[in-house]
N, C-alpha and C positions, 0 to 999 in steps of 0.2 A: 950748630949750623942753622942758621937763619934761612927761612923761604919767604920769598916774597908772593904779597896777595895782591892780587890786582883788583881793587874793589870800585862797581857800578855804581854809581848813586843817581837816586832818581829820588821822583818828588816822593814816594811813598817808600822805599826802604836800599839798603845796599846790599847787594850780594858779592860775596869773595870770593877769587879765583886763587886759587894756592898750585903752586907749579907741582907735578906729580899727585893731584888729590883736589879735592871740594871740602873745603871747611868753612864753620858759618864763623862769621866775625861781628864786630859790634854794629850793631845798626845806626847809621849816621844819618837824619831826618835829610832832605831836601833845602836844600833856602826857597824861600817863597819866590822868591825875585831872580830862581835860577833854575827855569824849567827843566833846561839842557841835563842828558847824564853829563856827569864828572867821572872824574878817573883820578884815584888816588893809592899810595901802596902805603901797606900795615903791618908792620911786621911781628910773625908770634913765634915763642919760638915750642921746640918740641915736649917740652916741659907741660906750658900751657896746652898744647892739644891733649898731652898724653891725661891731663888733668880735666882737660874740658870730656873727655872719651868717657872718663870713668864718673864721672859726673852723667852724663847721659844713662851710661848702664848700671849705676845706682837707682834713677832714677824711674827705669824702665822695672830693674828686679825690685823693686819697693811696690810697682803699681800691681807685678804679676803676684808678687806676693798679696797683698789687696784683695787681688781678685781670688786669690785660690782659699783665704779666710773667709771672705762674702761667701764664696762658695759652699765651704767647709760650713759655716753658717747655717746658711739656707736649707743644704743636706739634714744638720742637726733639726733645724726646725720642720722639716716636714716629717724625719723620724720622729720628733715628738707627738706631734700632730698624730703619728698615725698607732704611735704606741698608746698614747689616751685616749684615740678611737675605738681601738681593741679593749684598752681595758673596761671603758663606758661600756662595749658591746657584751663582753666577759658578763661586768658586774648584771647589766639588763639580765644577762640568760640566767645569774643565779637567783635574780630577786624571782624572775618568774618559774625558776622550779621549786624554790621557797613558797612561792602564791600555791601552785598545786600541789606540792605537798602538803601542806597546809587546808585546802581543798578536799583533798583524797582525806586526811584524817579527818576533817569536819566530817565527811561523807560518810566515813567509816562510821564515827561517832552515833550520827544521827540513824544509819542502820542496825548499830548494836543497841540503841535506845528504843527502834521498833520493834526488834526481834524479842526485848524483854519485856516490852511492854504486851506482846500479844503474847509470849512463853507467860508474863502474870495473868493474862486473863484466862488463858485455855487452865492453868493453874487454877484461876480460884470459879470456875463454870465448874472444870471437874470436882471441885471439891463441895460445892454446891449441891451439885448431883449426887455423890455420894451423902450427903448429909440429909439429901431430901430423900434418898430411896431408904437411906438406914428409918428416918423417921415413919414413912408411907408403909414400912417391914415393920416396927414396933405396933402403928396403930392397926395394923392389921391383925397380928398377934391377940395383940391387946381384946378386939373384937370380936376376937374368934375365940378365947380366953388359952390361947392352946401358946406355944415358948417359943420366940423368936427366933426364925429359922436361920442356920448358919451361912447367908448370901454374903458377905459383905466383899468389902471390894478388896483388891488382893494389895500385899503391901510390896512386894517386889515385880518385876516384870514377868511377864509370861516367859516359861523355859521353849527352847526350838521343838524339843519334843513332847508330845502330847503323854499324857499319862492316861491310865487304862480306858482303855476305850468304854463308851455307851453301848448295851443290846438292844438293837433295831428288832423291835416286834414287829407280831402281824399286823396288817392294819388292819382297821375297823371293819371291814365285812372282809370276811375270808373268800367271800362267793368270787371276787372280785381281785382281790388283791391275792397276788403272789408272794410266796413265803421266803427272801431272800437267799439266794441259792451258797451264798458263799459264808453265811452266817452260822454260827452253832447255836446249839441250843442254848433258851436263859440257861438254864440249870447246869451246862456244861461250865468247865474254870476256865476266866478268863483271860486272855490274851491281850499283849501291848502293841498296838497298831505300830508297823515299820516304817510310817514317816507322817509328817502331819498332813501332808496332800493325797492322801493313800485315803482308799476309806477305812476308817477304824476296823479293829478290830473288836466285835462284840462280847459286853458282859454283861449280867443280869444288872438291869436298874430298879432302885429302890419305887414302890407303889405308895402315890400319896398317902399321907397317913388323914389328910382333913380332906375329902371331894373339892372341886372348884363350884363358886358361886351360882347358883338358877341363874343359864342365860339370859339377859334380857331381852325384853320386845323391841326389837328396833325404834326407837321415839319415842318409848315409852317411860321408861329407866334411864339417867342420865351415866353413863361411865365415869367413872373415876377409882380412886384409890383402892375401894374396898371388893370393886369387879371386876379388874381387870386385872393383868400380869398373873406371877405365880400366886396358886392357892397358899393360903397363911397354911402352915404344918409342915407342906411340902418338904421331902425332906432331897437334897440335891447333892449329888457327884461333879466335886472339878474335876476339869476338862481342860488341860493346859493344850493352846496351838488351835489351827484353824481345823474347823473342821468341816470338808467335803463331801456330801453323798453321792455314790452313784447305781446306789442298788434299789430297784423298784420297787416302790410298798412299804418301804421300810419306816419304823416308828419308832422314834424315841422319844423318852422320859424323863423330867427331872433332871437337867443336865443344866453345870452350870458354867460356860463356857468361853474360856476366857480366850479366843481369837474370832475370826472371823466365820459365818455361817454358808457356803456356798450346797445349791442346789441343785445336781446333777441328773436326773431321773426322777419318772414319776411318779404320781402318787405316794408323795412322802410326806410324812406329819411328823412335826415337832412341836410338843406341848410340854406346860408345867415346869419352862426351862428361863433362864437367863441366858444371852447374845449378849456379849459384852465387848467385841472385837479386837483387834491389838493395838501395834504398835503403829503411826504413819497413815497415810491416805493410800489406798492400793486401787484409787481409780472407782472402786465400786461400794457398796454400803457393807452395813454390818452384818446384813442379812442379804445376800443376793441369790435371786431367779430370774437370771439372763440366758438362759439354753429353751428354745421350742420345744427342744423334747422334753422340759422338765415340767409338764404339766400335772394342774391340783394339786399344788405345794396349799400345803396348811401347815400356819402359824398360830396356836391354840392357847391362850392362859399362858401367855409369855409376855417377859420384861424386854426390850430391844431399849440400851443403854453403851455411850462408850465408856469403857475404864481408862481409855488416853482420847480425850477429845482434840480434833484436828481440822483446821480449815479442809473445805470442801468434803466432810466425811456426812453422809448421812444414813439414818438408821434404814432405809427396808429399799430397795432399789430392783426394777424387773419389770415382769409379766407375768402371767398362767398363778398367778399366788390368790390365797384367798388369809387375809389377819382377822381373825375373832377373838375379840376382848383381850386383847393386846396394851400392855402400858408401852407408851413409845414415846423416848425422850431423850435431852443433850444434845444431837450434833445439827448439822444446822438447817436441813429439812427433815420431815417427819417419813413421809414416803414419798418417792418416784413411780408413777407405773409410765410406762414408753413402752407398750406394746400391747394386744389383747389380752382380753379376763383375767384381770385385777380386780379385788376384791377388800374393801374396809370395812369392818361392821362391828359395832357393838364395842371400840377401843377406844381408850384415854392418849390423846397426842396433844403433848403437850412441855414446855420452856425449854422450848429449841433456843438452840443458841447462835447469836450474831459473831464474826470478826471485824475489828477496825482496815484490817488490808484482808480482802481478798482478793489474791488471782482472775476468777473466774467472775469479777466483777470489778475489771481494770484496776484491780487494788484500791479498790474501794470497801464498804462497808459488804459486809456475806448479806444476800438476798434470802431469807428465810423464811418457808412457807411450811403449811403443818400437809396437804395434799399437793404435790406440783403433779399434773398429765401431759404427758409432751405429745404422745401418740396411741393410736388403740381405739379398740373397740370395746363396749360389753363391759364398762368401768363403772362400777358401784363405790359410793362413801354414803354409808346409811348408817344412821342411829350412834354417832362417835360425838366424844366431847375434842374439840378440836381450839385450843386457846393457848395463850402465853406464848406465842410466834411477833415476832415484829413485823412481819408480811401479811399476807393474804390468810386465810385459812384454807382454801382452796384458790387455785391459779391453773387455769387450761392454756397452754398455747398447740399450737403443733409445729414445733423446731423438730421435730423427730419425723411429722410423718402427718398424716390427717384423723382426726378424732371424730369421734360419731358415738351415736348408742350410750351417752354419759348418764349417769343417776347420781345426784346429789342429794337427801333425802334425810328426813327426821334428825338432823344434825345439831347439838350446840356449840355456836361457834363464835369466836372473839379473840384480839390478839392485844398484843401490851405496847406496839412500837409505835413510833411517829413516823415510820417510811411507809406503812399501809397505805394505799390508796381505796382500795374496797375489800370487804371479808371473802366475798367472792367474784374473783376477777375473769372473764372471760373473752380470749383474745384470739381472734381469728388467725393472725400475726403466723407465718408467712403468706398465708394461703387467702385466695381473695374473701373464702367463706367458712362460718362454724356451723354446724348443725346437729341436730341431736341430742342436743341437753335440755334435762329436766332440772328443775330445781323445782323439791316445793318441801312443804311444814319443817324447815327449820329457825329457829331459834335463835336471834342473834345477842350477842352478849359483848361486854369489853370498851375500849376505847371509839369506836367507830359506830357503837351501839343506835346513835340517834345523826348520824352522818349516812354515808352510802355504803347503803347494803352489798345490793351487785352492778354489778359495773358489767355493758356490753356494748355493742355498736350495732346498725341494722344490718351490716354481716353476716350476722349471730342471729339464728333460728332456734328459739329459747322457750321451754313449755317453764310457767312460774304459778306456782299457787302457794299458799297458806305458809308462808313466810312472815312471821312476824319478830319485832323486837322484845325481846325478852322482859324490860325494864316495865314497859307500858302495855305489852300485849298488840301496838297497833302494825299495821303494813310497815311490812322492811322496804327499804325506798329500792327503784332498779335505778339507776344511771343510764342511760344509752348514751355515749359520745359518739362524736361525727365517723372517725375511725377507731380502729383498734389494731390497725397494722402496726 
């Protein structure tokens, strides 16, 4: 069945009218020369629309299909985009836990190579030590012609418990001193003290077999090897574990001790012994008198040495002590006194030893001085050979407290390092003023020997006489700088 179109023509295109519907028909241009519509019929028949229909909706699902590929497209590439984002950002986070771990192990590295390197120094100081006391033990021997006495250093570690205890005698004027109330007789058999912080249990201790050396005259006899520490002969009992006093008066002998020295109570003497301390830094020296009550501590013809040397350990730490002819040496100051009457006289101090990291000197190199004063009154250092220190040989500040009343006196003194600034340094530091020290007729020796002697500031109210250099005999030079805070 045929339908007729009724088709418009105008000068720009024609439109068809198809009876029952609108369908487009072929476009017949205008004549030039015939403005007018026209009116013309065309006829298609249902074949042709039904072809021209599916024509259009081919048309149509070809562009939708188009669009949903574009699509399908675009989705892909921004999944890609954002999966190579992720993985860039992945790979980033492993390179950079690769970098620190890598880091951490450097890190690690370089602290297991400080740790060996100061475990080899503390290693070959103590061995040092040992090698110098065995030699300083023969030629004493030797001199005194008598058999080289059995000190040496021990070859395994101190046991926790102490083996038979020392008998604490009377002390030296009975008028005076009390007879230890909890002690038995020497001649009584002895007992094994119940723990190493307990005070021993006493047993008879063996009597020098050679007397110790004619004290000397303060500045007049130098100290060294052959007068000071244990008399050559002596003959000495180990002492495994620390050992504590706290019974008044009490003396011992010949004891040769391998932990720490604490002193509890008064008027106690220890003489003719080795202090060889343990194991670790336990805060305090090898020898401590840190109790007020424990006044007139005497330390007599004894060795103070570590048999484990250890940053920050040093040999004699306190107050109320008084060291006569004392050898004192290895850790890394000689003595501390930080509080009234302390007392040095007539003692060898000497090749104290430095660390490359100390703690207590922001891990830097150990500050080693053979006398440090922090605080106190009533502090004597007379007639001592004081040398082989990389610091000061004496060094006053008052970090502890305010110092007064000092004696520095008939002393030889010199040290071996390049960090020394003066042999004896005197520093007001914190406090606006120092007062009360004497310095006079000591003797300067060593590396700084013809540089500066003492070092002070007008802070410092300083009595100084007959101080000279050893080398040349002439005036040991004083420094005064601007400050010394």
């Amino acid at each position: 069945m045929n339908r007729k179109i009724r088709v418009y023509m105008s000068s720009v295109a024609a439109v068809a009218v198809v009876s029952g519907g609108i369908g487009l028909a072929a476009v017949v241009p205008a004549s030039a020369s015939n403005a007018a519509a026209t009116t013309s019929t065309v006829h298609y028949t249902a074949a042709q629309l039904a072809a021209h229909k599916a024509q259009v909706a081919a048309k149509a699902k070809a562009a939708a299909k188009a669009k949903a590929v574009a699509k399908a497209k675009a989705a892909a590439k921004v999944k890609a985009a954002a999966k190579a984002k992720a993985a860039a950002k992945a790979h980033a986070k492993y390179e950079a836990a690769k970098a620190a771990k890598a880091k951490a192990a450097k890190a690690a590295a370089a602290k297991a190579a400080k740790t060996a390197a100061d475990k080899a120094a503390a290693l070959k100081a103590a061995a040092a030590a040992k090698a110098k006391a065995a030699a300083i033990a023969a030629e004493k021997a030797r001199r005194n012609h008598a058999p080289k006495p059995p000190v040496g250093s021990p070859t395994t570690s101190p046991t926790s418990t102490p083996t038979v205890a020392p008998s604490p005698t009377t002390a030296p004027s009975p008028t005076t001193t009390p007879t230890p109330t909890t002690a038995p007789s020497p001649t009584t058999t002895p007992t094994v003290a119940p723990s190493p912080t307990s005070v021993p249990s006493p047993t008879p201790t063996t009597t020098p077999t050679t007397p110790p050396s004619s004290p000397p005259v303060a500045g007049n006899v130098q100290p060294n090897a052959d007068n000071t520490g244990v008399p050559a002969g002596t003959v000495l009992t180990v002492y495994n574990g620390d050992l504590t006093i706290t019974t008044a008066g009490a003396t011992y002998s010949g004891l040769d001790i391998h932990g720490y020295l604490r002193i509890q109570a008064p008027n106690v003497t220890v003489k003719n012994s080795i202090i060889r301390g343990g194991t670790g830094n336990n805060g305090l020296g090898i020898v401590s008198d840190v109790s007020d009550a424990a006044t007139n501590f005497l330390l007599e013809d004894s060795e103070v040495v570590p048999q484990y040397p250890v940053v920050n350990l040093d040999d004699v730490k306190g107050w109320n002590y008084t060291l006569l002819r004392d050898n004192i040496h290895g850790s890394v100051d000689g003595l501390k006194m930080y509080g009234n009457n302390a007392t040095v006289e007539d003692s060898w101090i000497h090749d104290l030893v430095t660390y490359a990291h100390d703690p207590a000197q922001n891990n830097g190199p150990s500050h080693s001085d053979g006398v440090q004063i922090l605080s106190g009154t009533n502090l004597k250092v007379i007639g001592n050979t004081i040398i082989g220190q990389p610091n000061s040989s004496v060094i006053i500040t008052q970090d502890n407290g305010p110092v007064s009343n000092v004696t520095i006196s008939g002393n030889w003194l010199g040290s071996q390092g390049s960090q020394q600034v003066a042999t004896i340094k005197l520093l007001n530091k914190p406090l606006p003023t120092l007062s009360g020290i004497t310095v006079t007729n000591n003797i300067f020796e060593g590396q700084l020997a013809s540089a500066c002697q003492i070092l002070d500031s007008p802070a410092v109210t300083l009595v100084s006489s007959g101080n000279v250099i050893g080398a040349t005999n002439a005036t040991a030079k004083l420094l005064r700088t601007a400050s010394t805070t």
